[in-house]
C-alpha positions in Angstrom: 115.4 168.4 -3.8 115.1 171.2 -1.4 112.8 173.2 -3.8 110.7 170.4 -4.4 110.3 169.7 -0.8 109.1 173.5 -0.1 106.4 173.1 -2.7 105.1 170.1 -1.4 104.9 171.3 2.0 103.7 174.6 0.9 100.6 172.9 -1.2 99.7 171.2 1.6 99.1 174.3 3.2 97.5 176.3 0.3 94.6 173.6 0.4 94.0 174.6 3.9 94.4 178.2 4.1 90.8 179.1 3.3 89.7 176.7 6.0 89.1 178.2 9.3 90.5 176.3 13.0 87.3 175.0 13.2 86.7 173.4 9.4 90.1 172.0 9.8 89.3 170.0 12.8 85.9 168.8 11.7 86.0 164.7 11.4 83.1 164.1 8.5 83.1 160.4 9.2 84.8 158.1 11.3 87.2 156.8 8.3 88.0 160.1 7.1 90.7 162.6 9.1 90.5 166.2 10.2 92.8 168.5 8.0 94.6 169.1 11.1 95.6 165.9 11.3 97.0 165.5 7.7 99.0 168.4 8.0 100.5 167.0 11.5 100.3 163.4 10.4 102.7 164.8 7.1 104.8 166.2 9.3 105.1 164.2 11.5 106.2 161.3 8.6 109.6 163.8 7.9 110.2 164.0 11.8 110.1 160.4 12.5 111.7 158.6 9.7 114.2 161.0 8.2 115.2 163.8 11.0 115.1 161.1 13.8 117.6 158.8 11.9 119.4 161.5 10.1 119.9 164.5 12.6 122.6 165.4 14.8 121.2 165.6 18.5 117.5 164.6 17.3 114.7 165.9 19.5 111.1 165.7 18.7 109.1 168.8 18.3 107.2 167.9 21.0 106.9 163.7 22.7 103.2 163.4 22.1 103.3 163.7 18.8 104.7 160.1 17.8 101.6 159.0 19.2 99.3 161.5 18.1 100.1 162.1 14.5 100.5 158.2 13.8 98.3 156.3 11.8 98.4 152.8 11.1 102.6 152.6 11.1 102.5 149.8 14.0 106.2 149.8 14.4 106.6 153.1 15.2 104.5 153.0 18.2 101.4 153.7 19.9 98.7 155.7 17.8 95.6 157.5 18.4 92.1 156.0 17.0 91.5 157.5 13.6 87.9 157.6 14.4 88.8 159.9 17.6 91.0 162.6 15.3 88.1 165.1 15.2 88.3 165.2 19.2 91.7 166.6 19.3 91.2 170.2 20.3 94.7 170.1 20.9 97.1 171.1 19.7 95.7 174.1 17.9 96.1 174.7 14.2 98.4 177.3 15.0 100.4 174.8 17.1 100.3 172.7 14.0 101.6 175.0 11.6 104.4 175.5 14.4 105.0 171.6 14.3 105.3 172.1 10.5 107.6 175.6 10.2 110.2 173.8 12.6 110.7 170.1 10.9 110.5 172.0 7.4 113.2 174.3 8.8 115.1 171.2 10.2 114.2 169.3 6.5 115.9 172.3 4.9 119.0 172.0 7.0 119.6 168.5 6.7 119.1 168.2 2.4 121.4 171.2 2.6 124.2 169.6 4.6 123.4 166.1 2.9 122.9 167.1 -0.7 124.9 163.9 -2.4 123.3 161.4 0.0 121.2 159.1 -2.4 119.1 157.2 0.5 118.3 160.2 2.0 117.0 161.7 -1.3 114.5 158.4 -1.1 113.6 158.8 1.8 112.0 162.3 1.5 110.4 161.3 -2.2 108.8 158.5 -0.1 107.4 161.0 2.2 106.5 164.0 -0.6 104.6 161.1 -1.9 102.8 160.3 0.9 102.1 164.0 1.2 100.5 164.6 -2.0 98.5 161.4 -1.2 97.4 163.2 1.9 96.4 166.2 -0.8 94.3 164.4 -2.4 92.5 163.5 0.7 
């Protein structure tokens, strides 16, 4: 699982890496997100419904980012507009790719120390799936 996870994640970021800051927070239309905000939005998925429930001592990256990085996940919370995600000059892309390097770090941890654990293993083939769905975006 751990492998899998790193390829999925790293995909993600292969797709963007010939995109400048700029290209990746262009919005094209109102129904269709920045690149920034997938790769957040993806992260943020791993964050809130595996470390939150699964790690010792959980702490979010950073608080705004529930809200931010939501989409349509009611429960959860609070979101921002999906037709307002191209006017998020912050955080950076860099921030981003921060946001990403730490919950895949924290991922990594927790499949390591929870390799047997079968809903946990669903739980992040849920959320590869909804990654490569964001891929394909």
């Amino acid at each position: 699982m751990p492998h899998e996870f790193h390829t999925v994640r790293q995909r993600s970021l292969h797709l963007a890496e010939p995109l400048s800051s700029e290209d990746c927070c262009a919005q094209s239309m109102p129904d269709a997100s920045p690149i920034k905000w997938h790769l957040a939005h993806t992260t943020w998925f791993f964050e809130t419904f595996i470390l939150e429930a699964y790690e010792d001592n959980f702490a979010p990256f950073h608080p705004a980012f529930r809200v931010l990085f939501n989409s349509y996940y009611n429960g959860v919370g609070a979101k921002h507009p999906r037709a307002h995600r191209g006017l998020l000059t912050r955080p950076s892309l860099d921030e981003v790719r921060a946001y990403r390097r730490d919950v895949d770090a924290r991922m990594l941890r927790l499949l390591g120390a929870r390799a047997g654990d079968a809903r946990l293993a669903e739980l992040v083939e849920l959320g590869l799936q909804h990654e490569q769905q964001h891929q394909e975006l």
